[in-house]
VOLOPA-819480 format. One line per 3 residues: their letters; for each residue y, z, x of C-alpha. Coordinates in nm, 4 decimals, padded with zeros to 6 digits, always signed. Each point is the difference from the previous one (the first is absolute). Example, Ala and Ser with C-alpha at 12.3 -4.5 7.8 and 13.67 -1.06 7.14 Angstrom:
AS) -00.4500,+00.7800,+01.2300 ~ +00.3440,-00.0660,+00.1370;
end
This chain:
XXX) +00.0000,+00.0000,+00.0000 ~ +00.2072,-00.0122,+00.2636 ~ +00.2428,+00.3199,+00.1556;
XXX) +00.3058,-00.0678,-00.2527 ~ -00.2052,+00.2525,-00.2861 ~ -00.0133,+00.2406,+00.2469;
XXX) +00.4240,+00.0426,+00.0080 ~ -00.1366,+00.2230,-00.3837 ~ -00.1794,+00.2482,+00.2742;
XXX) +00.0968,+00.3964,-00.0436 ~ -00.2020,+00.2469,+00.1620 ~ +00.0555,+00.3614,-00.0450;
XXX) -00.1620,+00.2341,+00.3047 ~ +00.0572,+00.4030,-00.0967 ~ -00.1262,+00.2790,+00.2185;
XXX) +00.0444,+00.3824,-00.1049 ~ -00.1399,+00.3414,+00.1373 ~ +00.1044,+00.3401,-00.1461;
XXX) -00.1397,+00.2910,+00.1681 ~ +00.1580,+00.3386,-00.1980 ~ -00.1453,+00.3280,+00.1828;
XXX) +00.1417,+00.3517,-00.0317 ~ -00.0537,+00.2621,+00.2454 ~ -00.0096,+00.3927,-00.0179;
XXX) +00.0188,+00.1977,+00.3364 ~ -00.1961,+00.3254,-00.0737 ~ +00.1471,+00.2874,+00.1699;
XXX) -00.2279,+00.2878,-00.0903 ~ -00.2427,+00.0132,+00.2991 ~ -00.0311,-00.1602,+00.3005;
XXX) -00.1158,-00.3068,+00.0500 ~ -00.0065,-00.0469,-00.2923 ~ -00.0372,-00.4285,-00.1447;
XXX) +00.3016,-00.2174,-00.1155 ~ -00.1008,-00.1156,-00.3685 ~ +00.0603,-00.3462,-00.0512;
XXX) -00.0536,-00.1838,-00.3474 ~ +00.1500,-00.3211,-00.1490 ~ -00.1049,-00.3207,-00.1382;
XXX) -00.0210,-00.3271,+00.2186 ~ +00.0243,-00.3638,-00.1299 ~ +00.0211,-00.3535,+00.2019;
XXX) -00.0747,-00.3405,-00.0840 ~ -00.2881,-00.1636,+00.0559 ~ -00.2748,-00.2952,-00.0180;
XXX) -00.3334,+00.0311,-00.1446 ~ +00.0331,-00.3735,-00.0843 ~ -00.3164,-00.0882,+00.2142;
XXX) -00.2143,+00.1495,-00.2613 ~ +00.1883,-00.1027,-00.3148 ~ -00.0619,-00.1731,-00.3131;
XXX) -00.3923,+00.1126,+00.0516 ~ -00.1973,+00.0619,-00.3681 ~ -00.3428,+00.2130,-00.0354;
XXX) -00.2582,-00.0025,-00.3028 ~ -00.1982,+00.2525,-00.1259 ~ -00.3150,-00.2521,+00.0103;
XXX) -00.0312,+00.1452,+00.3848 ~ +00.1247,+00.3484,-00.0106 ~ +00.4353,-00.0945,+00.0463;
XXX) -00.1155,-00.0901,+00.3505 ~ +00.2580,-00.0220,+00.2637 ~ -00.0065,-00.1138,+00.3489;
XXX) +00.3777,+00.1970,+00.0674 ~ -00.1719,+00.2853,-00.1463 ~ -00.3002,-00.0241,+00.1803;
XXX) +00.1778,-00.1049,+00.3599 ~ +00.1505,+00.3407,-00.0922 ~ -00.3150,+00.1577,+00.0242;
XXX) -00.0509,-00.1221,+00.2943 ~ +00.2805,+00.0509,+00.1980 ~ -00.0063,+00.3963,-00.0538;
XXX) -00.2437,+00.0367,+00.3110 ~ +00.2180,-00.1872,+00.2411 ~ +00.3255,+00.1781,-00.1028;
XXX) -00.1670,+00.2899,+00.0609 ~ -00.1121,-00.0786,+00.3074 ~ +00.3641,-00.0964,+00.0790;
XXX) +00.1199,+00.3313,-00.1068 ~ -00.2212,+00.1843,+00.1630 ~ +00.0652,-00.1409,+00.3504;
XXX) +00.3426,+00.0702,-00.0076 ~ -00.1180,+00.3285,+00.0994 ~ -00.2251,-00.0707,+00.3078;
XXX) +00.1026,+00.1857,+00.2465 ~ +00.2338,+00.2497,-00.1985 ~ -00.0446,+00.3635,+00.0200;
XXX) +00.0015,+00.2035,-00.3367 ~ +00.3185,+00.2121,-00.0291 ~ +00.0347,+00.4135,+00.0899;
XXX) +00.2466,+00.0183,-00.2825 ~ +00.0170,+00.1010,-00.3765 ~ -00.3597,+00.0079,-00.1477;
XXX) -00.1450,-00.0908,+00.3895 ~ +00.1529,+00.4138,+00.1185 ~ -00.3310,+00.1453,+00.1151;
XXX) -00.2289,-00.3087,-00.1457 ~ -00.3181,-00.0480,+00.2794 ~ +00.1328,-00.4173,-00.0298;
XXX) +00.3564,+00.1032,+00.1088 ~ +00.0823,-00.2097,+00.3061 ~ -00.3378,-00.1408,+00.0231;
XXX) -00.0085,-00.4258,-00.0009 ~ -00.0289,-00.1794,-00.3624 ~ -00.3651,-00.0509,-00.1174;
XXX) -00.0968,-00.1647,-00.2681 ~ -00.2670,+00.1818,-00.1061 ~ +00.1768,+00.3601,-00.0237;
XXX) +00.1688,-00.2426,-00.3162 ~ +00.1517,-00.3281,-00.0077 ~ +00.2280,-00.2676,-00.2403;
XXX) -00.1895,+00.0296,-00.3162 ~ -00.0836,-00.3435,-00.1328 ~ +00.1630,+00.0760,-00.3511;
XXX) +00.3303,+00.1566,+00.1637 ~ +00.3320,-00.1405,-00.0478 ~ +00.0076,-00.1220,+00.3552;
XXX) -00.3137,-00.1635,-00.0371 ~ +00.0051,-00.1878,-00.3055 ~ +00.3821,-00.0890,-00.0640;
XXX) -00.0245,-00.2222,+00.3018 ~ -00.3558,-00.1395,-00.0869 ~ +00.1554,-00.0776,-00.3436;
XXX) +00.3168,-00.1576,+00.1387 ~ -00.1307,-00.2122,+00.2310 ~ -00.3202,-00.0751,-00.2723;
XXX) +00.2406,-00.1132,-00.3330 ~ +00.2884,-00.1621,+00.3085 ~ -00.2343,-00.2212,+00.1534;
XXX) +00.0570,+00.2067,+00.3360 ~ -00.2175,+00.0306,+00.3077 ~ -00.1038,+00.3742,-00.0141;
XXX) +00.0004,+00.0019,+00.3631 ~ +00.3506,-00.0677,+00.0030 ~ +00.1302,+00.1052,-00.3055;
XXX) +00.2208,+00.3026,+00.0104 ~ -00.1086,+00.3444,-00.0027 ~ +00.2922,+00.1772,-00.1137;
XXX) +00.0647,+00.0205,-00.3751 ~ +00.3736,-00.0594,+00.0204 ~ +00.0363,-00.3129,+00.2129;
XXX) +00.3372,-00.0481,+00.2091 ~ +00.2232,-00.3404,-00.0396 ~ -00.2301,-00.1651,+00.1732;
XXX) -00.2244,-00.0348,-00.2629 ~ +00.2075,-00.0734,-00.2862 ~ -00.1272,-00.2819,-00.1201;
XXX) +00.2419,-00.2589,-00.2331 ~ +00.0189,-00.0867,-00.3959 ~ +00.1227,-00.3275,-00.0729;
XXX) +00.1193,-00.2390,-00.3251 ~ -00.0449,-00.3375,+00.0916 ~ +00.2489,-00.2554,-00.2928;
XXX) +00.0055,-00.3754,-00.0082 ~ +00.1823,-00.2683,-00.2277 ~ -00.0456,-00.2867,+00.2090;
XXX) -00.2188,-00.1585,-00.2304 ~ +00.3023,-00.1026,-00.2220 ~ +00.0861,-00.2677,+00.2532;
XXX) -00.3521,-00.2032,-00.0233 ~ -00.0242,-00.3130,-00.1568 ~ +00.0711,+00.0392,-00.3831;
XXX) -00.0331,+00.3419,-00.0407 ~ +00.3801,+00.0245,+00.0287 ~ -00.0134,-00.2214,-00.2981;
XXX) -00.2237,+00.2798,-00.2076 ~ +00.1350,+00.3041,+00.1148 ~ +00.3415,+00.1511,+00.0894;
XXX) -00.1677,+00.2514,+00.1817 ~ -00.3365,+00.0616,+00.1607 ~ -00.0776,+00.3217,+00.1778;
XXX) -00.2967,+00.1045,+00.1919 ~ -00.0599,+00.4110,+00.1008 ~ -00.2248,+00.2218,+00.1491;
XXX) +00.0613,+00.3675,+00.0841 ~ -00.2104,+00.2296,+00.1992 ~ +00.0208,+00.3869,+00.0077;
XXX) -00.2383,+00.2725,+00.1741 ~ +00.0784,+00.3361,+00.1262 ~ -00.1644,+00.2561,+00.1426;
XXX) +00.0835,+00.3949,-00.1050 ~ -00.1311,+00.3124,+00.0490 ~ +00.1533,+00.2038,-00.2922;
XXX) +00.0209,+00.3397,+00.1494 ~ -00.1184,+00.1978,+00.2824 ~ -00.0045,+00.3729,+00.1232;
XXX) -00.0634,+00.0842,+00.3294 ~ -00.2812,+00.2495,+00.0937 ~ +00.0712,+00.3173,+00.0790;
XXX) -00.2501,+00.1185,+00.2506 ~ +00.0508,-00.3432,+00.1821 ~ +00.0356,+00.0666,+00.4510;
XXX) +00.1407,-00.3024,+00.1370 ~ -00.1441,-00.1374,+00.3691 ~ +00.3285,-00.2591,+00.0102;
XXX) +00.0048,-00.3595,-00.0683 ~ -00.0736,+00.1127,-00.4045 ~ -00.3539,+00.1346,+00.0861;
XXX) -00.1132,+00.2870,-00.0783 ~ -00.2192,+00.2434,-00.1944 ~ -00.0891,+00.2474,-00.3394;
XXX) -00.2932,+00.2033,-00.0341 ~ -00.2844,-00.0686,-00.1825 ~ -00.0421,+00.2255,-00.3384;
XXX) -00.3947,+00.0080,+00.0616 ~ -00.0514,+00.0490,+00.3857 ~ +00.3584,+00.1136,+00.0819;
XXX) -00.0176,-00.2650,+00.3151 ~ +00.2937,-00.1922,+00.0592 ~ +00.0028,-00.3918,-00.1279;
XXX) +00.1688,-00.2986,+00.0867 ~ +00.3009,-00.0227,-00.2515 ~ +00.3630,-00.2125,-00.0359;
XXX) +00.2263,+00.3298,-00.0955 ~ +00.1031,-00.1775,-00.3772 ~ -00.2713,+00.0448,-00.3033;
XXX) +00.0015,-00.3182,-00.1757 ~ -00.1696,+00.0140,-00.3360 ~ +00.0397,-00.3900,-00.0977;
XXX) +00.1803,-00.3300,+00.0999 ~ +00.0727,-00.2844,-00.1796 ~ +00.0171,-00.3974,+00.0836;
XXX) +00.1640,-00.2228,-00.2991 ~ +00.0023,-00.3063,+00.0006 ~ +00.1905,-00.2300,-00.2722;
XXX) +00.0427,-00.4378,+00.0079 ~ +00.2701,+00.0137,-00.2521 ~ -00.0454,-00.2995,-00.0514;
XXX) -00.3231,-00.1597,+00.2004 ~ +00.1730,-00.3059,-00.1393 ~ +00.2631,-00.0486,-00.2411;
XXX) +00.1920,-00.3340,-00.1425 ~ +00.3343,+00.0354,-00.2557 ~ +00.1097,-00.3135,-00.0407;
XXX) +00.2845,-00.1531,-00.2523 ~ -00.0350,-00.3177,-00.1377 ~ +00.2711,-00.2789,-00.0827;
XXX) -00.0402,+00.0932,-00.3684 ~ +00.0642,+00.3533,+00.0348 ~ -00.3555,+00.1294,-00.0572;
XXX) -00.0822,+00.2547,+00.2702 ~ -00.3346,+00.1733,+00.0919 ~ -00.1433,+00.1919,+00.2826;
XXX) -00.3064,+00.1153,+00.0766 ~ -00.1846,+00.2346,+00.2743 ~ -00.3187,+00.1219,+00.1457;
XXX) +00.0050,+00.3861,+00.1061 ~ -00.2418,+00.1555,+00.2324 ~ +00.0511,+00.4453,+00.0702;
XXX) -00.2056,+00.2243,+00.1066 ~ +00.0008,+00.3651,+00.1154 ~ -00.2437,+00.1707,+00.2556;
XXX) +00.0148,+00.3571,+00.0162 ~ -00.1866,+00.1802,+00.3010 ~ -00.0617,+00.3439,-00.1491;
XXX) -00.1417,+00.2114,+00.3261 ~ -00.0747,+00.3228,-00.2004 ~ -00.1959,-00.1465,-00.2681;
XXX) -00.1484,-00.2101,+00.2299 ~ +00.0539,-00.3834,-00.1661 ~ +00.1915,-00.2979,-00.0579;
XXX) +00.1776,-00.0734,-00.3542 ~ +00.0588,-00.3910,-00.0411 ~ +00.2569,-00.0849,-00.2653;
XXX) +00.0283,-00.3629,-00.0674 ~ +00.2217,-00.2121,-00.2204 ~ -00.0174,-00.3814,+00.0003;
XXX) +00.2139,-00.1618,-00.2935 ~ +00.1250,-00.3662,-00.1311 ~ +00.3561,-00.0157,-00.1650;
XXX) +00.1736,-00.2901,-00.1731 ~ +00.3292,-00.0411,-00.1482 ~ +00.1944,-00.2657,-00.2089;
XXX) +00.3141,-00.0054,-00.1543 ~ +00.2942,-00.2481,-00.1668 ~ +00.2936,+00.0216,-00.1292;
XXX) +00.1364,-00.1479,-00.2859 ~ +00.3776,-00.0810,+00.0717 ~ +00.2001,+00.0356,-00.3252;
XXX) -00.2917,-00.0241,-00.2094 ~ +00.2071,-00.0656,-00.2714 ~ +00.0479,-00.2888,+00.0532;
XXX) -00.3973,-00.0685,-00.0430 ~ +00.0202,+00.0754,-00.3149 ~ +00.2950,-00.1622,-00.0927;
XXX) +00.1853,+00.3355,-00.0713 ~ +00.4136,-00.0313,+00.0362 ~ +00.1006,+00.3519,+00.1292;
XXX) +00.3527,+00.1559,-00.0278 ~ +00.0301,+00.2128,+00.2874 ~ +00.1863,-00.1501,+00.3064;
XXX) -00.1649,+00.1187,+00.3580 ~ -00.3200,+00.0795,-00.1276 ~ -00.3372,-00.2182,+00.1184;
XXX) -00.2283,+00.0707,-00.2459 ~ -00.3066,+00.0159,+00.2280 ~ -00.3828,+00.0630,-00.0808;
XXX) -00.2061,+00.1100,+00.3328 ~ -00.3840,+00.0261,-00.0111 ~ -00.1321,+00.1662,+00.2587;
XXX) -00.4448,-00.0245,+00.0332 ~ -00.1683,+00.2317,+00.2793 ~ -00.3841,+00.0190,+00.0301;
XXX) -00.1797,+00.3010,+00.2068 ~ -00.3698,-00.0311,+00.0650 ~ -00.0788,+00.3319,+00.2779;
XXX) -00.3181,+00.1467,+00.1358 ~ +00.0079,+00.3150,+00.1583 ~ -00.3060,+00.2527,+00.1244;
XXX) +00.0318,+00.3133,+00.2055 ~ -00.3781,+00.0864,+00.2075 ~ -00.0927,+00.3185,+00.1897;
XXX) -00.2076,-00.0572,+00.3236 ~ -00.1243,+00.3145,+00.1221 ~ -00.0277,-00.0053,+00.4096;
XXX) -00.3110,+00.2567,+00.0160 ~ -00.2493,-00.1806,-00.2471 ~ +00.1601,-00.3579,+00.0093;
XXX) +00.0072,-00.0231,-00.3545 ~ +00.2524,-00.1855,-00.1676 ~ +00.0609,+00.1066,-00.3941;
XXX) +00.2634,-00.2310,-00.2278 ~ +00.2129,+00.2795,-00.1538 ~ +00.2369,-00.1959,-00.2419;
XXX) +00.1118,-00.3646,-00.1028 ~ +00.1227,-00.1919,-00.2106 ~ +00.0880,-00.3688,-00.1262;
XXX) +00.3290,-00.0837,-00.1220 ~ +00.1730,-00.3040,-00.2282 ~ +00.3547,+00.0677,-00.1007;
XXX) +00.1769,-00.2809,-00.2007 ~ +00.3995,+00.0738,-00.0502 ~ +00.2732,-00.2499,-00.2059;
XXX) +00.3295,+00.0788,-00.0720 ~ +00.2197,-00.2081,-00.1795 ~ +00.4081,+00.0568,-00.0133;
XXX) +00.2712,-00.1847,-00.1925 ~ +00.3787,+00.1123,+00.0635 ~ +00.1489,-00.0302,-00.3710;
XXX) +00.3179,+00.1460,+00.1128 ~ +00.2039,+00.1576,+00.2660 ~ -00.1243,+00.3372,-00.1178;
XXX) -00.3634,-00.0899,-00.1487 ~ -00.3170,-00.1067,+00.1049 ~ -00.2936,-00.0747,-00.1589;
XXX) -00.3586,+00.0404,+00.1573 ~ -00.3818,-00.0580,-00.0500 ~ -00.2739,+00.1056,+00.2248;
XXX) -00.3395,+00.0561,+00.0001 ~ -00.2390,+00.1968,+00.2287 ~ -00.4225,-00.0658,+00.0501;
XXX) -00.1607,+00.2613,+00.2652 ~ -00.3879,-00.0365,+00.0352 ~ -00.1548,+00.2678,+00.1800;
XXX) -00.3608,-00.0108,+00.0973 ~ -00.1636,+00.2996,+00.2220 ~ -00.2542,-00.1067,+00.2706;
XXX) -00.1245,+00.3499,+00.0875 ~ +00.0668,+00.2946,-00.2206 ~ -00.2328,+00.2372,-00.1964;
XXX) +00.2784,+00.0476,-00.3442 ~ +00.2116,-00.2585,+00.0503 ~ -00.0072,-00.2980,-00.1995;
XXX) +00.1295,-00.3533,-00.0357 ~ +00.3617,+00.0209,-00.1668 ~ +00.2147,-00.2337,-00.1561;
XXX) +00.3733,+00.0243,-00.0891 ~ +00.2535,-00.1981,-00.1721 ~ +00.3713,+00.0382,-00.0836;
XXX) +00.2296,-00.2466,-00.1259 ~ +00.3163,+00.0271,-00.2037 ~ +00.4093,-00.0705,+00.0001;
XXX) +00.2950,+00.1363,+00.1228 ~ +00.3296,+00.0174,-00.0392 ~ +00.2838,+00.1244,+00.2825;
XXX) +00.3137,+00.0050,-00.0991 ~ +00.3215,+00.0836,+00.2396 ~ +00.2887,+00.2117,-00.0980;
XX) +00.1925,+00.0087,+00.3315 ~ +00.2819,-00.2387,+00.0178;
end
């Protein structure tokens, strides 16, 4: 087609990281911890496992769930070598423990494979399309890895051919949006930092010391939303405009205490029309008396059809349950005719189909409203 469409090129890059922490500086005893806690949020790119489906015909399999699996062994692997050749602390807790001073050994307890520092990375670099022997092991990743958002706009179509002739304006979009969050965090009290952010807490059962970032992170969350996947609005020569887009969202959340992964996925088809009728009076052959008034008739047409399903996969028995879903058909038409300055008359009608695909009391629903209106303007 040539490079003169490509003049109707817009592309939108965005990049964002909010990191909010508070602090409180305990004075009460001596070294005592600082207690940090705060919420963390950057944007991100999952898109290398996008826009992937599963059935329940074999079991909501998933090979990002499943690479998952199996990159929990290597992270901890990972985390636990950060500590060759470290020597357990002599403060806090460690005062008068037999380990105090002595070098790190695994097998007096090390990274649990279903702690935070195990499995957030596992699941980042799983659901990112990351190498887990490179991907970050620190749950709040510097500017380095802040990874870009983009909307990506193009028109040049208008100037092929005849299509100039049809339309008076032609416009292609596509949007994508991901971000990665962890929603709060506390930091752990008995926590005896070795530098570089290493460091231990003791273990509830044996009361040995354990590899351990000092921040208790109960969940984080990766969404990811093509608003649209792609979209086309386009106005013709006659005035009749439509639009219509393909949506693709999802939402992964890595919950490390109950030990799974909650998959909520929406994928959606939207189309619009509309005209308007420019003095419709003078369709019908009506003579109006008012001066400065277009009596105008717009009909607006929008069409919904959605799909959404939220599944549990459970990390110990690698069991996969479908907890909700639903499908979705909305039809909405409005129709409004300006009789005056101050009044305007209206129609609509609204069609909602809602069909469950797993529930044990729901049921398939239907709804309908339809009816007129009338607005009428006082101001001057």
């Amino acid at each position: 087609i040539g490079l003169e469409p490509l003049r109707g090129l817009k592309i939108t890059l965005t990049n964002n990281r909010t990191d909010n922490r508070t602090n409180q500086i305990q004075f009460m005893y001596n070294d005592m911890n600082t207690i940090y806690s705060g919420s963390y949020t950057k944007t991100h790119c999952a898109i290398a496992t996008a826009l992937r489906g599963s059935s329940s015909e074999d079991g909501y399999n998933s090979g990002a769930f499943n690479k998952f699996l199996e990159n929990i062994p290597s992270i901890r692997n990972r985390v636990e070598s950060q500590y060759a050749g470290k020597n357990y602390p002599s403060t806090g807790f460690m005062i008068n423990h037999g380990l105090a001073g002595q070098p790190f050994n695994a097998e007096n307890g090390g990274a649990g494979e279903s702690s935070s520092d195990v499995l957030i990375p596992a699941f980042v670099a799983a659901y990112s399309g990351f190498n887990p022997d490179k991907v970050s092991l620190n749950p709040f990743p510097g500017l380095a890895d802040i990874l870009p958002n983009w909307r990506v706009t193009y028109d040049g179509l208008i100037q092929i051919g005849k299509i100039r002739k049809i339309f008076k304006s032609f416009v292609l979009s596509h949007a994508y949006q991901c971000t990665y969050s962890v929603g709060s965090f506390t930091s752990y009290s008995d926590w005896i930092s070795i530098g570089n952010g290493l460091g231990f807490t003791q273990d509830q059962l044996t009361q040995n010391p354990v590899p351990s970032s000092p921040f208790k992170i109960s969940s984080v969350v990766i969404t990811e939303k093509f608003a649209p996947l792609i979209g086309v609005s386009a106005t013709m020569k006659n005035n009749i405009s439509f639009n219509a887009e393909y949506r693709d969202a999802r939402t992964l959340t890595l919950n490390s205490d109950a030990g799974q992964v909650v998959e909520a996925n929406s994928k959606s088809f939207v189309f619009g029309a509309g005209y308007k009728f420019v003095n419709f009076n003078s369709f019908l052959k009506i003579k109006s008396s008012q001066k400065g008034v277009s009596n105008d008739l717009t009909l607006n047409l929008e069409c919904n059809m959605s799909n959404n399903n939220a599944l549990i996969r459970k990390i110990d028995t690698r069991i996969t349950q479908a907890t909700s879903g639903s499908k979705t058909l909305s039809i909405n038409f409005t129709a409004n005719y300006v009789v005056s300055k101050r009044i305007t008359l209206g129609a609509y009608f609204d069609h909602q189909v809602n069909t469950p695909l797993v529930s044990s009391t729901a049921y398939p629903t239907t709804n309908s409203s339809y009816g007129l209106s009338v607005n009428m303007s006082l101001t001057k």
